[in-house]
C-alpha positions as CSV (number, residue, x, y, z in Angstrom):
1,X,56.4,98.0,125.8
2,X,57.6,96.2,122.3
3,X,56.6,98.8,119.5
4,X,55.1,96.9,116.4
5,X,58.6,97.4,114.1
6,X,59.9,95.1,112.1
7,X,62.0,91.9,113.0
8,X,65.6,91.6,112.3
9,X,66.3,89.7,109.0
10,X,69.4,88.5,108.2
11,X,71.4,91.5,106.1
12,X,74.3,93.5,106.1
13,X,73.7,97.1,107.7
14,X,75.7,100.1,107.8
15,X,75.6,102.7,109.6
16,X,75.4,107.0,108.6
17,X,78.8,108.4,106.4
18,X,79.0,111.5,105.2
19,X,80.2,111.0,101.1
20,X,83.8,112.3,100.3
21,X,84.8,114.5,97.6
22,X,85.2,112.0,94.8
23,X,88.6,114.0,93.6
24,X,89.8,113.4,96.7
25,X,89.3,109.5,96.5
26,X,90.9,110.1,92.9
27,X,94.2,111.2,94.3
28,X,94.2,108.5,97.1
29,X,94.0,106.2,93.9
30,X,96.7,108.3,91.8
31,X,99.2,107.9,95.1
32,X,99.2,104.5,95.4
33,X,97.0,104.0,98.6
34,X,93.3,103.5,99.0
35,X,92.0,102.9,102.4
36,X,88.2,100.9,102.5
37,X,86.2,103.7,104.8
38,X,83.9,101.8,107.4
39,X,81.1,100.3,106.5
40,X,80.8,102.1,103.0
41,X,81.4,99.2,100.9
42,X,81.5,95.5,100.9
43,X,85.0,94.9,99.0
44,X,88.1,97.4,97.8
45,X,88.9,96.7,94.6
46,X,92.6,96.3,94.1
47,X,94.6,98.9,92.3
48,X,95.3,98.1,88.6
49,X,98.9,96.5,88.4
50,X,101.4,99.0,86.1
51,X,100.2,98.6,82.5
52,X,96.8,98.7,83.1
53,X,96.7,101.8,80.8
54,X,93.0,102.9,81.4
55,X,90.3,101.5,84.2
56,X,86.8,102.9,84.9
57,X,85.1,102.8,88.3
58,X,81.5,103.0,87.9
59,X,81.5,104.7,91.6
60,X,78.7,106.8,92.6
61,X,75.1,108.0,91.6
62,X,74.1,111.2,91.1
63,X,70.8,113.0,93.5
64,X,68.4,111.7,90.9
65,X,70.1,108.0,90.7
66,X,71.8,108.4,87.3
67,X,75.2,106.9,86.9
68,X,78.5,108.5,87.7
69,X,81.9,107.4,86.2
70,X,86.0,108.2,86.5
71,X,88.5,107.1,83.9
72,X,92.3,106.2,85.4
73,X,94.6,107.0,83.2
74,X,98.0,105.3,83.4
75,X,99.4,108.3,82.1
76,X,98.0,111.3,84.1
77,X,98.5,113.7,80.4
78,X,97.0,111.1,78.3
79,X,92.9,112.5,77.3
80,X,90.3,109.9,77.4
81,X,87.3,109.5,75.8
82,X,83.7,108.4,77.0
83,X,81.4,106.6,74.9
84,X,77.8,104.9,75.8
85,X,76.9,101.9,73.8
86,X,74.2,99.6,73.6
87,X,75.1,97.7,72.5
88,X,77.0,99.1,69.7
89,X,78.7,102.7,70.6
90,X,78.1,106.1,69.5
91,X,79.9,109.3,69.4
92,X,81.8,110.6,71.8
93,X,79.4,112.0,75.4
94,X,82.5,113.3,77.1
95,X,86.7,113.9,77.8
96,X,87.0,114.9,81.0
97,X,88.3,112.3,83.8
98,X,84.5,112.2,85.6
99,X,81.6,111.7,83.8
100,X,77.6,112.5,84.9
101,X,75.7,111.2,81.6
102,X,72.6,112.0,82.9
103,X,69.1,109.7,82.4
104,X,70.6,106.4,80.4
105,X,68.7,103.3,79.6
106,X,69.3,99.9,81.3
107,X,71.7,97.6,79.1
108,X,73.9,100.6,78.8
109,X,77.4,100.0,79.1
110,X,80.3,103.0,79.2
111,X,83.5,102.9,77.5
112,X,86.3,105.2,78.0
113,X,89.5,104.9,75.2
114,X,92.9,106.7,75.9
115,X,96.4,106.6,74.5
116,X,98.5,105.6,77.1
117,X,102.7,105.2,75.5
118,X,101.3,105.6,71.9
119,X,98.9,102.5,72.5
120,X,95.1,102.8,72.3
121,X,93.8,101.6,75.4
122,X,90.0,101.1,76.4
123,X,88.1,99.9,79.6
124,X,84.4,99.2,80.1
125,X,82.0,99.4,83.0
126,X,79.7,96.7,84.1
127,X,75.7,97.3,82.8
128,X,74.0,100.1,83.4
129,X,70.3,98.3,85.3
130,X,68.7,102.1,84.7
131,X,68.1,105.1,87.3
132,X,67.8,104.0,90.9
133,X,64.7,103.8,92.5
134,X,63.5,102.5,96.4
135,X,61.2,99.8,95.6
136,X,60.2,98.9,99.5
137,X,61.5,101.3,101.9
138,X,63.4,100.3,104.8
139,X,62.6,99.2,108.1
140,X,63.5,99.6,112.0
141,X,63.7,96.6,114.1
142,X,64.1,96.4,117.9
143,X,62.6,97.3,121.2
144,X,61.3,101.2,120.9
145,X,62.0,102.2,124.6
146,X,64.2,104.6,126.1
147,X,67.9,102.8,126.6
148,X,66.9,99.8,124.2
149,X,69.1,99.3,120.5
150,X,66.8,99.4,117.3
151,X,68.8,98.7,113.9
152,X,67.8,100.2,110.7
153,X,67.0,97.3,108.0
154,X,68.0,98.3,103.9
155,X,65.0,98.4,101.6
156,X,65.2,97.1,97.9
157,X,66.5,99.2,94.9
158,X,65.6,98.6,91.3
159,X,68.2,100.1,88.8
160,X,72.1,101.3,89.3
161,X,75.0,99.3,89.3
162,X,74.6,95.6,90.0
163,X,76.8,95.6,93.9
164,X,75.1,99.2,95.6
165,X,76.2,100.2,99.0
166,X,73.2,100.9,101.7
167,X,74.3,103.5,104.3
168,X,71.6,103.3,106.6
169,X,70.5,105.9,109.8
170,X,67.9,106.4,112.1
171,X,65.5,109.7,112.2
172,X,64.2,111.4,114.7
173,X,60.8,113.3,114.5
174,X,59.0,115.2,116.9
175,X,55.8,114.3,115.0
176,X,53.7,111.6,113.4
177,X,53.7,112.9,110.4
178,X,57.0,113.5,110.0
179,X,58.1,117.4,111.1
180,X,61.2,118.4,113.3
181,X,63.3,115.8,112.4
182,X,67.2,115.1,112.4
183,X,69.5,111.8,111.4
184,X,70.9,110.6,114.9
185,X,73.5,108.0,114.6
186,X,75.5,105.1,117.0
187,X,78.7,106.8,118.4
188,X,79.7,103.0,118.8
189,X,80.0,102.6,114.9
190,X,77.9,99.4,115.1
191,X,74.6,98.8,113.4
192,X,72.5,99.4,116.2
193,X,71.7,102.3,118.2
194,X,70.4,103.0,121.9
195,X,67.5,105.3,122.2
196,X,68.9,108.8,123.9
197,X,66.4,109.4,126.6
198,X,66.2,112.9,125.3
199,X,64.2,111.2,122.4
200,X,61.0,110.5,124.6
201,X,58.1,111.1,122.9
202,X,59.5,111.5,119.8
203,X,59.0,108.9,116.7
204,X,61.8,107.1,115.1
205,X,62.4,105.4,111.6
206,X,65.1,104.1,108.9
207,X,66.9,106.2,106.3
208,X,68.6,104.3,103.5
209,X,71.0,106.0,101.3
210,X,71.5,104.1,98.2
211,X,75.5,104.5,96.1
212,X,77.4,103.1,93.9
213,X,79.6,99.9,94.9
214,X,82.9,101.4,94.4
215,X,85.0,102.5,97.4
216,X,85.5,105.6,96.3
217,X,82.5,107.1,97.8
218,X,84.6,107.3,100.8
219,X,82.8,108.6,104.1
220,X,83.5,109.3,107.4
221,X,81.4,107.9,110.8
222,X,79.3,110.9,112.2
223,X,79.8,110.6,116.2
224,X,76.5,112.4,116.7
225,X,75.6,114.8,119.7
226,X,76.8,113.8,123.5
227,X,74.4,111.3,125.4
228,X,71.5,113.4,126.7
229,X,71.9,116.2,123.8
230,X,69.6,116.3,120.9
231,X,71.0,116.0,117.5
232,X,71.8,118.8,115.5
233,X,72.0,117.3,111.8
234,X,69.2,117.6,109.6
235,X,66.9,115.0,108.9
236,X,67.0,113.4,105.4
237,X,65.0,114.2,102.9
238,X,63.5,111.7,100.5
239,X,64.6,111.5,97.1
240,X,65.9,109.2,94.0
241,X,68.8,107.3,96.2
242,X,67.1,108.1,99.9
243,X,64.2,106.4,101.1
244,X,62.4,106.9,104.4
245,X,61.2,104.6,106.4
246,X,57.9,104.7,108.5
247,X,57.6,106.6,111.2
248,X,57.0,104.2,114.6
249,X,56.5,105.6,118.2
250,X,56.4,108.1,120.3
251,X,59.0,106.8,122.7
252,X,58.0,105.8,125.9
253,X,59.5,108.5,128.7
254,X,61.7,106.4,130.6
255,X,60.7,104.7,134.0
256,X,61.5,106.0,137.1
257,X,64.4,104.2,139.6
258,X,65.4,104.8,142.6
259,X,68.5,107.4,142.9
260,X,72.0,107.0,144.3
261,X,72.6,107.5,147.8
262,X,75.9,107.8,149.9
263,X,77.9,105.3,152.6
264,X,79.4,106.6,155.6
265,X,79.5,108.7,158.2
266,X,79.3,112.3,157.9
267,X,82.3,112.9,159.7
268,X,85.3,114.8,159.2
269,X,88.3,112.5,158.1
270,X,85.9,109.9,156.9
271,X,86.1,108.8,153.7
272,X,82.4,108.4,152.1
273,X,81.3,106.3,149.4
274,X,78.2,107.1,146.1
275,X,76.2,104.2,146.1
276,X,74.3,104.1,143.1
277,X,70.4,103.9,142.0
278,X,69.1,102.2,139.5
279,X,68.1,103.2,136.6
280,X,65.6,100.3,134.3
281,X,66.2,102.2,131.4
282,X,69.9,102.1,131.5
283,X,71.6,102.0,127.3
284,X,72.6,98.6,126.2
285,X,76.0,99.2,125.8
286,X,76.2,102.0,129.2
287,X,77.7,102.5,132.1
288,X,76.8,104.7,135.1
289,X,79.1,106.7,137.0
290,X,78.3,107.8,140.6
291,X,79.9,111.3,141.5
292,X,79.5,113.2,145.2
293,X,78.4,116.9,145.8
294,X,78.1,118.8,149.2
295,X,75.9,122.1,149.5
296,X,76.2,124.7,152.6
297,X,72.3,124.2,152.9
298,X,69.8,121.6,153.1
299,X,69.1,122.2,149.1
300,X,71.0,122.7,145.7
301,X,72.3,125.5,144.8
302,X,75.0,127.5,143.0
303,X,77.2,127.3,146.2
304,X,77.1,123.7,145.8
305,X,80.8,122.3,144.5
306,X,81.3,118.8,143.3
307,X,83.6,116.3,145.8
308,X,83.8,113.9,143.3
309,X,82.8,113.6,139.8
310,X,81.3,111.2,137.8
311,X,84.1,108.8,136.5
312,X,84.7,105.5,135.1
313,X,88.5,104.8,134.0
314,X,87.4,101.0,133.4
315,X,85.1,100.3,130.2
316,X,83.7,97.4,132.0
317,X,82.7,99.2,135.3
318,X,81.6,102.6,136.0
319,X,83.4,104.5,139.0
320,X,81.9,104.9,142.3
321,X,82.7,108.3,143.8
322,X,84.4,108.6,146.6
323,X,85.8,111.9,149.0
324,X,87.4,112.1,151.9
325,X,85.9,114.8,154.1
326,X,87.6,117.6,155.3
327,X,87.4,120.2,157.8
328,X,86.4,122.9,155.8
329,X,83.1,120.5,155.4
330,X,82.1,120.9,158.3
331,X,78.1,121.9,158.8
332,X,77.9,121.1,154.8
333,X,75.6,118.6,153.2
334,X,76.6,115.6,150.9
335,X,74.6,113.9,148.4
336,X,75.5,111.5,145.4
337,X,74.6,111.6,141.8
338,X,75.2,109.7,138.8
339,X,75.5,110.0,135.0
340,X,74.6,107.6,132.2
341,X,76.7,106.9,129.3
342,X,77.5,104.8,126.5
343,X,80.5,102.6,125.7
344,X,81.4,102.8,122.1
345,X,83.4,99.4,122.6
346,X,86.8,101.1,123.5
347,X,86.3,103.8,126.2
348,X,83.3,105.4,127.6
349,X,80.9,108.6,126.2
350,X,82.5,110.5,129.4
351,X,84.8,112.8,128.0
352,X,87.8,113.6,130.5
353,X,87.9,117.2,128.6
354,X,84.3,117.2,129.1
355,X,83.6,120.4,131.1
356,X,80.2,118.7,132.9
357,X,82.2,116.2,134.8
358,X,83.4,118.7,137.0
359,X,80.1,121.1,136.7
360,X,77.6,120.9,139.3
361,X,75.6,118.1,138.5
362,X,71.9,119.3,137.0
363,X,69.0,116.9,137.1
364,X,68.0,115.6,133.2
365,X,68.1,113.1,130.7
366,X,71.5,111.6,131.9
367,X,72.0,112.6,135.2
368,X,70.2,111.6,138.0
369,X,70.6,113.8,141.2
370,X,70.3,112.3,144.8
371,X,68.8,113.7,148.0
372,X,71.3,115.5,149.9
373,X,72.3,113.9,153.3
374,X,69.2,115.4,156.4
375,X,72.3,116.0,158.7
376,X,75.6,118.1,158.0
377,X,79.1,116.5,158.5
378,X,80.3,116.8,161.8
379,X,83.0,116.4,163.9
380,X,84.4,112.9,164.0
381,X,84.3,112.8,167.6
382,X,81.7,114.2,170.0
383,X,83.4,116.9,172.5
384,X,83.3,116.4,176.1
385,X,81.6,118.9,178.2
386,X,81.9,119.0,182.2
387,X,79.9,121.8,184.1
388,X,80.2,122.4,187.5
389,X,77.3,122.9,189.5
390,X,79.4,125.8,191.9
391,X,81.3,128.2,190.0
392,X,84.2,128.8,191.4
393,X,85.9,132.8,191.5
394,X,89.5,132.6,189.7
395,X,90.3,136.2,190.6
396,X,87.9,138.0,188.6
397,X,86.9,135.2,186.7
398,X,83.9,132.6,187.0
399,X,85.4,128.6,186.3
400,X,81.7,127.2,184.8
401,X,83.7,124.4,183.6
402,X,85.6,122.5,180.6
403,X,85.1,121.4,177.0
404,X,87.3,118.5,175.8
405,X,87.8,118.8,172.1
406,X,89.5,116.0,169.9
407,X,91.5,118.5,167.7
408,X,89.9,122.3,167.1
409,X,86.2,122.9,167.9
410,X,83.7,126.0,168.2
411,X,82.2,126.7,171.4
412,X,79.6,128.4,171.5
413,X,78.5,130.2,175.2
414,X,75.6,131.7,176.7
415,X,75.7,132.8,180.3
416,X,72.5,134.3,182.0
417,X,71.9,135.9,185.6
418,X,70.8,138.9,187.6
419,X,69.2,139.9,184.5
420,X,71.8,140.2,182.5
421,X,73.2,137.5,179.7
422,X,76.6,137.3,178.2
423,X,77.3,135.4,174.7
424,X,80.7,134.1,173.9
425,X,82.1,132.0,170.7
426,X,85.7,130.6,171.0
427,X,88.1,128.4,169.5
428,X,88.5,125.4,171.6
429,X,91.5,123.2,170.9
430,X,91.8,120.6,173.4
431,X,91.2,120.9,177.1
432,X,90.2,123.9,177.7
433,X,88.3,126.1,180.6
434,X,85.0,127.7,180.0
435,X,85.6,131.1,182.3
436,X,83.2,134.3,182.1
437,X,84.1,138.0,184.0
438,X,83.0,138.0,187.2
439,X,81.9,141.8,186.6
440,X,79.5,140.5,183.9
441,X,76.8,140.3,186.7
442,X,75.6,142.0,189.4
443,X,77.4,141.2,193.0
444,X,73.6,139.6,194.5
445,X,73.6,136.9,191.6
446,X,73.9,133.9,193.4
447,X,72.4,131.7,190.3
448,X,73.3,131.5,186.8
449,X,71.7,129.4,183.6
450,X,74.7,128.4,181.2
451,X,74.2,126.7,178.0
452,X,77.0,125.3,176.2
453,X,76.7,124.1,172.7
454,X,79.4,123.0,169.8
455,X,79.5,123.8,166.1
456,X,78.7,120.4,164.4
457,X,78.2,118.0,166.9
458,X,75.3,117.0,168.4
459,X,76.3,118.1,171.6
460,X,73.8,121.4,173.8
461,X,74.0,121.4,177.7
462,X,72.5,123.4,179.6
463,X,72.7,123.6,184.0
464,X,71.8,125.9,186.8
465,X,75.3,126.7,188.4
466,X,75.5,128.0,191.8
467,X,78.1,131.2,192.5
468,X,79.4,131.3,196.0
């Protein structure tokens, strides 16, 4: 399904910040160093030479899209002086370093005058173009379907500063209309984002967040929630310098695959293998990792314990799990599952501190679990069992027989005659003789019906053995 959103023009898109403190850019400036935060702005402007005596940086709008200035002094004690003129200037609007004038007209221009060494200095910003307003709101291009990328698309602004800044998201609302929703972001720190399947059914759109075009905004990516959690920031709100986009959806729930499976034989020493599913809604830019699981029962539950989790220590290829299995396995059931993740172009959205890689793995959004194996692990090899078909008396023991093990097996024995029946469970290890107590049965018994079975092997015979 191709939702009805808009094609991808040709423009330069950012993705969410969260603004600095402007007094902190100030003191990045004051020190010498000023670093250009990603995708905030197009160009750092360079940091007047020595002598430059007083600069302005028309840097930021206010919530209702008025300007917002900061003088530079050369010399930090020197007091400046704003002044708004248009073309001539006026008295002066302000002394302190920043400067909020509040509603201005267009053709506006701010000057700020300081003595800097006992020499009247003075800077000037570029034209005011009058308060900032969205003109067409912005768009969302791409494929709306779980696992596919969608790119928010800047709208037009009238007013501000001639360079702005568009820092553009995506929203996610529960509703049509526009209710529950939150500001969900690309922990790749690329333009585009894959669609969280957690967002099914939900309706997505563009936020753009208009500024000023100086640097000094500053911001900071937000990572947003882990793949398969819904985020937790607020959705914008519309105002002066944010403009919300249509709403376009719901999300299609993702399709069904088929689910990972395992390779190998249940066996104890041998090394089994996840083999994974597939999943047609799969993220863009993800990788699936295949972990292993083996439960004392036929189903899930919290006995369960992973062999081996979901990993992928190569970006380009997800892990496959794989466990050798052990003795202590024995009469336990295996299954595979795998998780979905992103890439954020470095290193995978699976977290080695990430507590759920080593949790027991719980069917959702990002983690599909497979059926657990219909047969337990067993004993690599099948035991050997010889019964004779004439007990012989050993003193005052019965020989029924021997069980050949390959290592240490359970046998399991059931003896019945002369209307009694006698139950025994040992340790085999070996070659060893299956014997019962004479006295166990009455002197007439001259027939007896023994059953021999072993713990995890497929192995249950039964005879008619004679007693002379």
């Amino acid at each position: 399904m191709r939702s009805a959103v808009a094609p991808r023009p040709r423009a330069v898109v950012r993705r969410n910040v969260t603004a600095r403190p402007l007094l902190a850019a100030l003191a990045a400036l004051a020190a010498g160093v000023l670093a250009a935060p990603a995708h905030a702005a197009p160009v750092v402007p360079p940091i007047p030479p020595p002598g430059f005596g007083v600069a302005v940086y028309q840097a930021q709008l206010d919530p209702s899209g008025d300007p917002v200035l900061t003088a530079i002094a050369e010399d930090r004690a020197a007091t400046v002086s704003w002044y708004a003129c248009d073309p001539e200037c006026g008295a002066v609007i302000g002394t302190e370093s920043l400067l909020r004038p509040g509603p201005t007209p267009a053709g506006t221009t701010f000057e700020v005058r300081a003595t800097v060494a006992g020499t009247p200095r003075t800077a000037r910003s570029a034209p005011w173009r009058g308060r900032t307003a969205s003109v067409t709101p912005p768009a969302l291009a791409g494929e709306l379907r779980i696992g596919r990328t969608v790119t928010p698309l800047a709208g037009t602004w009238s007013g501000g500063w001639d360079a702005g800044v568009d820092v553009l998201d995506v929203r996610a609302c529960r509703t049509a209309d526009g209710t529950d929703c939150r500001t969900i972001s690309s922990p790749s720190g690329g333009d585009s984002l894959a669609i969280d399947p957690v967002y099914a059914g939900w309706y997505l759109g563009a936020v753009d967040r208009r500024y000023g075009p100086d640097p000094s905004l500053g911001g900071v990516p937000w990572l947003g929630p882990t793949f398969g959690a819904l985020a937790t920031d607020p959705g914008a709100v519309a105002a002066p310098t944010v403009a919300l986009g249509p709403l376009v959806g719901p999300v299609p729930a993702a399709r069904p695959g088929t689910p990972p499976t395992i390779t190998g034989r249940l066996a104890a020493g041998v090394t089994i293998t996840a083999t994974p599913g597939t999943w047609p809604d799969a993220p863009d830019d993800g990788l699936v990792a295949t972990g292993l699981r083996a439960c004392p029962t036929p189903k899930d539950d919290a006995r369960c314990r992973v062999l081996a989790r979901a990993n992928d220590d190569e970006v380009a290829t997800a892990g496959r799990g794989r466990a050798t299995l052990g003795t202590q396995l024995l009469g336990w059931y295996v299954g595979a599952f795998e998780r979905h993740g992103r890439s954020n172009g470095f290193r995978s959205s699976f977290d080695p501190g990430d507590p759920a890689r080593d949790a027991l793995p719980v069917a959702g959004p990002t983690v599909v679990v497979g059926p657990l194996s219909p047969t337990p692990v067993r004993l690599a090899r099948t035991p050997r069992v010889h019964l004779r078909s004439t007990a012989a008396t050993r003193g005052t023991r019965l020989d029924l027989g021997r069980v050949r093990c390959t290592g240490r097996c359970v046998v399991r024995l059931t003896v019945s005659g002369g209307g009694r029946t006698v139950r025994r469970v040992t340790a085999a290890r070996g070659d060893a003789a299956v014997t019962v107590r004479r006295a166990s049965f009455p002197r007439r018994t001259t027939r007896l019906r023994v059953r021999i079975r072993v713990d995890h092997s497929t192995v249950d015979v039964r005879r008619a053995v004679r007693v002379r």
